[in-house]
Structure formats: structure tokens, C-alpha cells
C-alpha positions, -999 to +999 in steps of 0.1 A: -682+177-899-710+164-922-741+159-938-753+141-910-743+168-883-755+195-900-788+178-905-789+172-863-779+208-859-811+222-888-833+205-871-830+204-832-826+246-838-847+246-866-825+269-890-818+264-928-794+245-940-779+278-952-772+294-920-749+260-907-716+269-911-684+253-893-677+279-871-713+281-863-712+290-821-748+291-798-744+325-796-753+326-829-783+308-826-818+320-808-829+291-801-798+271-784-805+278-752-800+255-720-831+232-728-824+230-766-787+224-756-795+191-737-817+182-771-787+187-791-769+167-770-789+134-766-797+133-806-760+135-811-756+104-785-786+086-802-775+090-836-739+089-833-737+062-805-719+082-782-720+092-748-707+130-733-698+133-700-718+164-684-686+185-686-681+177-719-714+180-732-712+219-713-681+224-734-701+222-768-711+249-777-703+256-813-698+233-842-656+229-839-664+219-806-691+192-810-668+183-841-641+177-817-657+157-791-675+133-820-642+126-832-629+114-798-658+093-790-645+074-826-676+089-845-654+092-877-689+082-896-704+115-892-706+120-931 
């Protein structure tokens, strides 16, 4: 999506800014595991103003997919 997401994503995982890509997936990533995961997930509702319902939230696993569910919570300002 943005600035913004990729600057959540970089720091919750602690990668470079270099290694965010769109199709970016937690597979990819050492350190999104289950914990991490649900620290992902409450920054994004903090800083977006959003709230995922637990399935949804399980269903984010990659950057398309938190993408996706950002833009149907109407968080167009992700830039």
C-alpha cells in the first residue's frame, strides 16, 4: 500500500526497508510468527483506526492481504 504500511511492517518484524515488497508473505519473514502476528495486527488497528475481526486478522498473512482488508475497513489514507 504505502509509506505508512511499509513503515508498520519494518518495524514490528524489524527488516529493512529493502526487503518489503508487495507480495511480501509471513513465510517470508522469521520473525512473523503467531505472537508478532497479533503485534502486527493491533499497530495496524491503532494507526489505521481500524478494527479486524479474529478471522480476518488470521487471514493476513502477506502484504496483498493486509492491503485488502485496510481498504475495506475505508483506510484509503495508508499513504
Amino acid at each position: 500500500m504505502n509509506e505508512k504500511l511499509r513503515d508498520i511492517i519494518c518495524d514490528v518484524f524489524r527488516i529493512e526497508p529493502e526487503r518489503y515488497r508487495p507480495d511480501l508473505a509471513s513465510a517470508e519473514v522469521d520473525a512473523w510468527d503467531s505472537v508478532m502476528h497479533i503485534t502486527l495486527l493491533l499497530t495496524l488497528e491503532q494507526s489505521f483506526g481500524v478494527t479486524f475481526e479474529p478471522e480476518e486478522g488470521a487471514e493476513m498473512t502477506s502484504i496483498e492481504a493486509i492491503r485488502s482488508a485496510l481498504a475495506r475497513h475505508g483506510a484509503t489514507d495508508a499513504d
